[in-house]
DOFILO-136607 format. One record per residue (C-alpha): residue number from 0; x, y, z. Coordinates in steps of 0.02 Angstrom, whole numbers. Layout:
<vokols>
VOKOL  seq       x       y       z
VOKOL  NUM       X       Y       Z
...
</vokols>
This chain:
<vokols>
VOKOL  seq       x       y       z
VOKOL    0    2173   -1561     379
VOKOL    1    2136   -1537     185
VOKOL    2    2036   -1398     231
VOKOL    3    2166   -1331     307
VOKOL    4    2292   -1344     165
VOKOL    5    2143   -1289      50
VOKOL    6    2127   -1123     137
VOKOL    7    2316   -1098     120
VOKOL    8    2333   -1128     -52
VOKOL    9    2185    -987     -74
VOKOL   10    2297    -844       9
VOKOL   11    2366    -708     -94
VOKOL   12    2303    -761    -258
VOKOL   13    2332    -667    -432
VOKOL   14    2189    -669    -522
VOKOL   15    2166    -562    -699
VOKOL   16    2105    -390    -629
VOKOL   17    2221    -243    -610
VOKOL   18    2322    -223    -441
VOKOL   19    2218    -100    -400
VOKOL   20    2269      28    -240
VOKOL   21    2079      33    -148
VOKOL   22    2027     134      14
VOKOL   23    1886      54      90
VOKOL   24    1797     169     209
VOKOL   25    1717      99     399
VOKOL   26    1805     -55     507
VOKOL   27    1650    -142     559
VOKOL   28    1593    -287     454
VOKOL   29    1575    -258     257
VOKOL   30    1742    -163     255
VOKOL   31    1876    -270     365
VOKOL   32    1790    -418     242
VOKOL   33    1827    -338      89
VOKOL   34    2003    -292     124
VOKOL   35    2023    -482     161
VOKOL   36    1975    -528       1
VOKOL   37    2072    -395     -78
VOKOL   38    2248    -431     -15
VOKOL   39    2187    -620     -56
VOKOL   40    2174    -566    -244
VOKOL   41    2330    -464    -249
VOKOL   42    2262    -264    -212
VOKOL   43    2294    -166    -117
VOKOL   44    2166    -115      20
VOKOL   45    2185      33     133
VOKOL   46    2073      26     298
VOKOL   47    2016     197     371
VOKOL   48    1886     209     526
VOKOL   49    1817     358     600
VOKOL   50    1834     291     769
VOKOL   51    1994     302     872
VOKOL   52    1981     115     902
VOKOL   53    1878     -38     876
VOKOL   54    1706      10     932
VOKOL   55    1644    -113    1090
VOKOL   56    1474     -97    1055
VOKOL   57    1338    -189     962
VOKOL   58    1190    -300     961
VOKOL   59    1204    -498     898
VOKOL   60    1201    -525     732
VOKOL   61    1165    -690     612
VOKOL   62    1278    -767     487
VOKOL   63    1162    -869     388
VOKOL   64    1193    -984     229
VOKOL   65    1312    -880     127
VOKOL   66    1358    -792     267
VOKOL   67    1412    -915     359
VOKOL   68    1505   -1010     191
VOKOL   69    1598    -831     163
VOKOL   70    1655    -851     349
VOKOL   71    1726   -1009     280
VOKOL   72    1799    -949     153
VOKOL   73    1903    -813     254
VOKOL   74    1942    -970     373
VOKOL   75    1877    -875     533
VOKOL   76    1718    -988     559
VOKOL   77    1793   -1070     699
VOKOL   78    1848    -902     790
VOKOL   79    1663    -865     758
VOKOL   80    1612   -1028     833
VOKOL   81    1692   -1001     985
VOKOL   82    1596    -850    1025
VOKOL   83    1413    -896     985
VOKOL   84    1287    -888    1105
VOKOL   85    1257   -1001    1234
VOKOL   86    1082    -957    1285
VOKOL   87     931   -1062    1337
VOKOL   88     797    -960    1242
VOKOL   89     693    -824    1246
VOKOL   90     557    -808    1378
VOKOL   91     402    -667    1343
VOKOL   92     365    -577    1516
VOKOL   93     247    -463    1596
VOKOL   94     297    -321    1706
VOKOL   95     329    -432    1834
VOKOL   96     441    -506    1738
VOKOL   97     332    -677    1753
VOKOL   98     352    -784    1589
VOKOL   99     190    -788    1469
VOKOL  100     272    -870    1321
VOKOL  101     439    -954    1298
VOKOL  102     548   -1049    1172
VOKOL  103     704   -1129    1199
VOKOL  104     851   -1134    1084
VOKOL  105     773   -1324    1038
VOKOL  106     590   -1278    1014
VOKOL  107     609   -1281     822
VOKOL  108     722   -1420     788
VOKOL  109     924   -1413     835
VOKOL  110     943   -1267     793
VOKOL  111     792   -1166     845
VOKOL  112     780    -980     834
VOKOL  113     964    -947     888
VOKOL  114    1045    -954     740
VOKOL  115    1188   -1064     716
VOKOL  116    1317    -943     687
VOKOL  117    1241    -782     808
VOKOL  118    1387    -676     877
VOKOL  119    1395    -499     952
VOKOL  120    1429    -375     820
VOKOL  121    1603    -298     888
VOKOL  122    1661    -463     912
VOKOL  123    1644    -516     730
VOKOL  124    1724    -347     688
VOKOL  125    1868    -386     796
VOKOL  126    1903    -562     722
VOKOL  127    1895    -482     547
VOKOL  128    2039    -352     600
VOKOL  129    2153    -499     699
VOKOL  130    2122    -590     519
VOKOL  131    2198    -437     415
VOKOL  132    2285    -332     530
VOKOL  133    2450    -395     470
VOKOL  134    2427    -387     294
VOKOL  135    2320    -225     263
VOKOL  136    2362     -53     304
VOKOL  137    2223      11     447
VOKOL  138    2202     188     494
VOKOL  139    2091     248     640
VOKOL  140    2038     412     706
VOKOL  141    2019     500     514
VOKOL  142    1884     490     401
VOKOL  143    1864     554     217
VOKOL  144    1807     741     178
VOKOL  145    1811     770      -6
VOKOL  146    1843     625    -159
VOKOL  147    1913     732    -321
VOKOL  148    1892     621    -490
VOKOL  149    2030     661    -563
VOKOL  150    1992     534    -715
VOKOL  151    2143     399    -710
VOKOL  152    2164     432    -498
VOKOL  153    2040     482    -340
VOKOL  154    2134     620    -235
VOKOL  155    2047     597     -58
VOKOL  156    2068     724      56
VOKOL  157    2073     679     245
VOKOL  158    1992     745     399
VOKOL  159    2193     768     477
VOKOL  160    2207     868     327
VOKOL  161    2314     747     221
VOKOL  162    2293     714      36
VOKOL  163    2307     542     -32
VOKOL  164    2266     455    -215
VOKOL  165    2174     282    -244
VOKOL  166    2102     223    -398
VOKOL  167    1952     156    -309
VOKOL  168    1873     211    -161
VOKOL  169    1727      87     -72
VOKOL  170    1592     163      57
VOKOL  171    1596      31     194
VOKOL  172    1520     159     302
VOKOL  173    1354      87     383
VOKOL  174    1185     161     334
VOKOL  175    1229     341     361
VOKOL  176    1365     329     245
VOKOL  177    1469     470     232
VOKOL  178    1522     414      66
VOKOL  179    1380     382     -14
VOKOL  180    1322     575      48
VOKOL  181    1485     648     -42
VOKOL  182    1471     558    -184
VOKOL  183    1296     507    -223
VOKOL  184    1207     654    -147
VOKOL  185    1007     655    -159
VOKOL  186     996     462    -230
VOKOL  187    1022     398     -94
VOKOL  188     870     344       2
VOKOL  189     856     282     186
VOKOL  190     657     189     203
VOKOL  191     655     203     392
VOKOL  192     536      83     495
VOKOL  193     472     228     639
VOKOL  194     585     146     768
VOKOL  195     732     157     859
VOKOL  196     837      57     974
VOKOL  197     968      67    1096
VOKOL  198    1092     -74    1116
VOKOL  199    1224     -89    1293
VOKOL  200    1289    -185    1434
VOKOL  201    1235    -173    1627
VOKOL  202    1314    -249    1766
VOKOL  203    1250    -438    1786
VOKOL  204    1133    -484    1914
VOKOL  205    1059    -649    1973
VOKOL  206     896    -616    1908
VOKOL  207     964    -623    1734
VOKOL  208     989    -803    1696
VOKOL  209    1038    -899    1548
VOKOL  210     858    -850    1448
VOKOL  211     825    -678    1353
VOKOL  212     692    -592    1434
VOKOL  213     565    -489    1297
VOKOL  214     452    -356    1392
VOKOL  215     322    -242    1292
VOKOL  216     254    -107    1367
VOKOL  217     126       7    1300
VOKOL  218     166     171    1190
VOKOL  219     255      44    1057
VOKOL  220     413      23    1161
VOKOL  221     515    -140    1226
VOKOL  222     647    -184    1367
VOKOL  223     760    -358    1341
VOKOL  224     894    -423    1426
VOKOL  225    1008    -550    1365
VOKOL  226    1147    -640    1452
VOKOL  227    1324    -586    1380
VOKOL  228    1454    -650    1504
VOKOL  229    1486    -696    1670
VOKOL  230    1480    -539    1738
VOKOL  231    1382    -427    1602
VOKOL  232    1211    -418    1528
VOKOL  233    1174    -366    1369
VOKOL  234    1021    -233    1359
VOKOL  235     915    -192    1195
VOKOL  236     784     -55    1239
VOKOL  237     692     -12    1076
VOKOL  238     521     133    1064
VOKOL  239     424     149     901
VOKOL  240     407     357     831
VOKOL  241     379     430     696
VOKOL  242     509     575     742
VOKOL  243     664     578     636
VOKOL  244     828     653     680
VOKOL  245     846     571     853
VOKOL  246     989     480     796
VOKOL  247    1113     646     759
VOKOL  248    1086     692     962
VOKOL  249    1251     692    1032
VOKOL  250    1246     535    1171
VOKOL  251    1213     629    1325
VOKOL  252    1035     714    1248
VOKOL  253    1002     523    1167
VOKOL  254    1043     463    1358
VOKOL  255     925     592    1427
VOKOL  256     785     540    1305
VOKOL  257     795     361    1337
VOKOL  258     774     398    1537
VOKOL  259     613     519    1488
VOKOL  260     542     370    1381
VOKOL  261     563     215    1479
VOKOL  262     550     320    1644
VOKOL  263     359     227    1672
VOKOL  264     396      84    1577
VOKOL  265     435     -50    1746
VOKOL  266     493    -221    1727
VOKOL  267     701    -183    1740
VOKOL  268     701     -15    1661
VOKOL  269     724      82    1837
VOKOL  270     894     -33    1853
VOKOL  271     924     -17    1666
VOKOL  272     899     175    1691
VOKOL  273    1034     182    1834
VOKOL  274    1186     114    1750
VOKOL  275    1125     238    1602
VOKOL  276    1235     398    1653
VOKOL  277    1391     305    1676
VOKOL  278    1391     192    1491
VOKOL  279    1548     190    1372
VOKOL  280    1473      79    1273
VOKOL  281    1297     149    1224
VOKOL  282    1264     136    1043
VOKOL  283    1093     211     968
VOKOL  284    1020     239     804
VOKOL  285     886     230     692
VOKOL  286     795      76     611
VOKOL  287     772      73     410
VOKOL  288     824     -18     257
VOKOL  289     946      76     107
VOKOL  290     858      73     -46
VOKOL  291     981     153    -174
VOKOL  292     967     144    -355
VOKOL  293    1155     117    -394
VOKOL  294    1286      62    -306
VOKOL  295    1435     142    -399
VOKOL  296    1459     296    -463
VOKOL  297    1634     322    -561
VOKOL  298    1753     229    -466
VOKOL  299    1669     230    -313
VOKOL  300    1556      91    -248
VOKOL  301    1463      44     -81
VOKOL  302    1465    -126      -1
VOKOL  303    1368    -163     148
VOKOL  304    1237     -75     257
VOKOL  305    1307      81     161
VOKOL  306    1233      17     -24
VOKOL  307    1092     -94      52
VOKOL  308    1071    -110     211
VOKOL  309     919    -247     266
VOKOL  310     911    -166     444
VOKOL  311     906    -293     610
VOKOL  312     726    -339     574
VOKOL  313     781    -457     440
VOKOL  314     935    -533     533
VOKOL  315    1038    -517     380
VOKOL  316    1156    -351     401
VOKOL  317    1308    -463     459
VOKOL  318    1292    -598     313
VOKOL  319    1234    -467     181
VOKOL  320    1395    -364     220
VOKOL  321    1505    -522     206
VOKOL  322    1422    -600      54
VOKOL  323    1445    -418     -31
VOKOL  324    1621    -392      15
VOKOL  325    1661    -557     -49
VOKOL  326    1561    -520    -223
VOKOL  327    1651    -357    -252
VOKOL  328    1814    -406    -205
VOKOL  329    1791    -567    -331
VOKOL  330    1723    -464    -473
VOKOL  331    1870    -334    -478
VOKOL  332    1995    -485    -474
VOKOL  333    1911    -564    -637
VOKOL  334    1893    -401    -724
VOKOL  335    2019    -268    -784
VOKOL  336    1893    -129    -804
VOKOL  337    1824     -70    -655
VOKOL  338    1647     -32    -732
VOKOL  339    1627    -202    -790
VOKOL  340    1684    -265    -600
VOKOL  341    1559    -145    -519
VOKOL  342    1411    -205    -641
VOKOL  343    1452    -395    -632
VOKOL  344    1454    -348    -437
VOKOL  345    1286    -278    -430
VOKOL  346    1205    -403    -564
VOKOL  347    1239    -541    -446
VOKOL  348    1196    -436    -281
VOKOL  349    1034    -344    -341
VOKOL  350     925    -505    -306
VOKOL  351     998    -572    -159
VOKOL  352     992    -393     -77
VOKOL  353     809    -383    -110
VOKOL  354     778    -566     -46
VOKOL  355     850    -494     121
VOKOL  356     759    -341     142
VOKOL  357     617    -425     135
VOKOL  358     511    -394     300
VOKOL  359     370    -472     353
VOKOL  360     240    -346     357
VOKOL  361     162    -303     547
VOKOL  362     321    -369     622
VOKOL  363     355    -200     713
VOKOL  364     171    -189     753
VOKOL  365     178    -348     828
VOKOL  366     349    -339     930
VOKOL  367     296    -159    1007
VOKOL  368     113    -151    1027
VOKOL  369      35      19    1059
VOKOL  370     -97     -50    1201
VOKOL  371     -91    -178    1345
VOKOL  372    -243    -258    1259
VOKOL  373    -137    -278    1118
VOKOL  374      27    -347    1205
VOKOL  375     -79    -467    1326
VOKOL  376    -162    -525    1143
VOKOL  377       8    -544    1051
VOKOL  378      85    -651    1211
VOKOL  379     -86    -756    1208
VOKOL  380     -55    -795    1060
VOKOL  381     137    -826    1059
VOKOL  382      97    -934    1215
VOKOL  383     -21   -1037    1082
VOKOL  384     120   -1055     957
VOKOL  385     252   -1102    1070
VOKOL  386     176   -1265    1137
VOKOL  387     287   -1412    1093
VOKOL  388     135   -1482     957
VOKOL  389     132   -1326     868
VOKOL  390     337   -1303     877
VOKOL  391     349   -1488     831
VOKOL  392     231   -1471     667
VOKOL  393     304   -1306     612
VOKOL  394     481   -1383     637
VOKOL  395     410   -1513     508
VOKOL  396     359   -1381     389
VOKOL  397     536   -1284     407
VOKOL  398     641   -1472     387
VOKOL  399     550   -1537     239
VOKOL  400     643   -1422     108
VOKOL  401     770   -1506      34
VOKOL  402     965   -1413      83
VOKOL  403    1023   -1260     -36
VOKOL  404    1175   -1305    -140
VOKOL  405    1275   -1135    -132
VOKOL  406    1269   -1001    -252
VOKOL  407    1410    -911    -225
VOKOL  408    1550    -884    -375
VOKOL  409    1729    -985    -334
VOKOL  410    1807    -852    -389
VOKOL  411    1998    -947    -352
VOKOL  412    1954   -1049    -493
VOKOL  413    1988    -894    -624
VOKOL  414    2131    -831    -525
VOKOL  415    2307    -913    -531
VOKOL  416    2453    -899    -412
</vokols>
């Protein structure tokens, strides 16, 4: 109950920064979060996504430790909650599909390697709009083409053609950022990893089970299947290469060049590759990290996978883009100049960011082997580590730090109703 009446007495709070008029650019994570904390803080956030609706597809993402205490904050952790995965674990097959190493969701304490908070990525995005869609303007369908600086105001022209003025203007826009092209230009830097993946849903058959099934095959490239719902399964097909530009094929030549490179592959692919043609929801792209010198650049700023994205190998895109939303948002409501907000912002964020980009190194190497010597080698040895001795004494080793106290600002306690 006092939680309850805590989070109400948090809403649409006045804190010393200027009532600033923001657009915040993309509707996935980072953005939807920051409007939140906006409107909470008195601004005024406008919402524009390039999509014509709420996009449906996505692969599960993490909210860990601040993450998951930001999810708090915005009072949506139970929403969250109730869509977290229910899975068994994860078991390592062959082409036959035969298990050679398995974990369950148990196998490294209560928690295991299913994180507490794991949710599929447009479903997060959808609780984040439910939470402002009342409150915050939201615009679909249009998408920023030129920012003019016109010293006291941004005039933002629009892709219908209209002309609008904000004094702030925050790239929200995932790692291609479209915003952080127009305004930052060359500086930006995208550190890909050589690999791409493919996330979508197939038709649910009985061979898919309550357990996520990890196949390798050789040539650096991996088929898993993961249960989603009663009557959908949730496919991640990833394929190491050094080629860049795959990811600005239009969908049908991406389709085509999935069914070319997983064509041999066995396992489910041929099923996989069936439903292929006939997917709404296929979503493909790139792998790498956004290494950027600066965030902000006159009164524009990034938040999100479009300043600093960690990538999926780190597990920390979904709680990176909330703890940053929540950091910006906080800074301009303490500060009246916006340069001091967007430094304070990216004092606090600089070390955290580079905690989570932090990747262990031969982690690709190791989760899409180039030879079957080398995936029947990696599952040996995952077989090894998953016994319930070595689980049990590496659970030990995990449990024996003492809990975090948080470390995020309470910014409420500067702002006043």
């Amino acid at each position: 109950m006092h939680f309850t009446l805590l989070r109400r007495s948090l809403s649409n709070l006045k804190g010393p920064g200027k009532n600033y008029n923001i657009l915040v650019v993309g509707g996935g994570i980072a953005g939807p979060a920051l409007a939140f904390f906006l409107h909470r803080y008195g601004m005024k956030p406008v919402v524009v996504e390039r999509a014509p609706e709420l996009r449906l597809s996505g692969q599960w993402v993490d909210l860990q430790a601040e993450g998951k205490e930001v999810a708090w904050r915005m009072g949506i952790e139970s929403k969250v909650r109730e869509k977290i995965t229910e899975e068994q674990g994860t078991h390592i097959v062959d082409s036959a599909g035969r298990p050679q190493a398995s974990f369950d969701v148990n196998s490294f304490g209560e928690r295991g390697f299913v994180e507490e908070l794991e949710i599929r990525r447009p479903e997060l995005s959808n609780i984040l709009y439910e939470q402002i869609r009342n409150d915050v303007e939201y615009v679909f369908g249009d998408s920023p083409q030129a920012i003019d600086d016109r010293g006291d105001k941004l005039q933002v022209k629009f892709a219908n053609g209209n002309l609008r003025e904000f004094d702030l203007v925050v790239g929200a826009d995932g790692i291609h950022s479209k915003i952080r092209r127009l305004v930052f230009g060359d500086e930006s830097l995208i550190s890909y990893a050589d690999l791409y993946a493919a996330y979508f849903d197939i038709p649910r058959t009985d061979s898919d089970g309550s357990w996520v099934r990890f196949y390798s095959a050789p040539g650096g490239r991996s088929v898993a299947l993961r249960p989603y719902s009663q009557n959908r399964t949730q496919v991640y097909l990833c394929f190491r290469s050094k080629e860049r530009g795959y990811e600005n094929l239009d969908v049908d030549m991406q389709k085509r060049l999935i069914q070319k490179l997983f064509a041999d592959v066995g396992f489910e692919a041929p099923r996989i590759l069936r439903e292929l043609p006939n997917l709404d929801d296929f979503y493909f792209d790139s792998v790498g990290q956004v290494k950027t010198d600066r965030w902000s650049k006159g009164r524009v700023t990034l938040v999100g996978d479009a300043g600093y994205c960690p990538s999926p190998l780190t597990g920390m895109g979904a709680s990176v883009a909330l703890v940053g939303a929540y950091i910006l948002a906080g800074e301009l409501s303490r500060h009246q100049d916006y340069n001091e907000a967007f430094k304070q912002y990216e004092t606090w964020m600089r070390p955290y960011v580079t905690k989570a980009q932090k990747i262990i190194p031969g982690s690709v190497r190791l989760a899409l082997p180039n030879t079957r010597t080398a995936i029947i080698l990696r599952n040996a040895i995952l077989g090894f580590v998953f016994r319930p001795a070595i689980t049990r004494f590496i659970t030990k080793l995990i449990t024996s730090k003492a809990p975090q106290k948080s470390v995020l600002p309470n910014y409420e306690a500067v702002s006043t109703p």
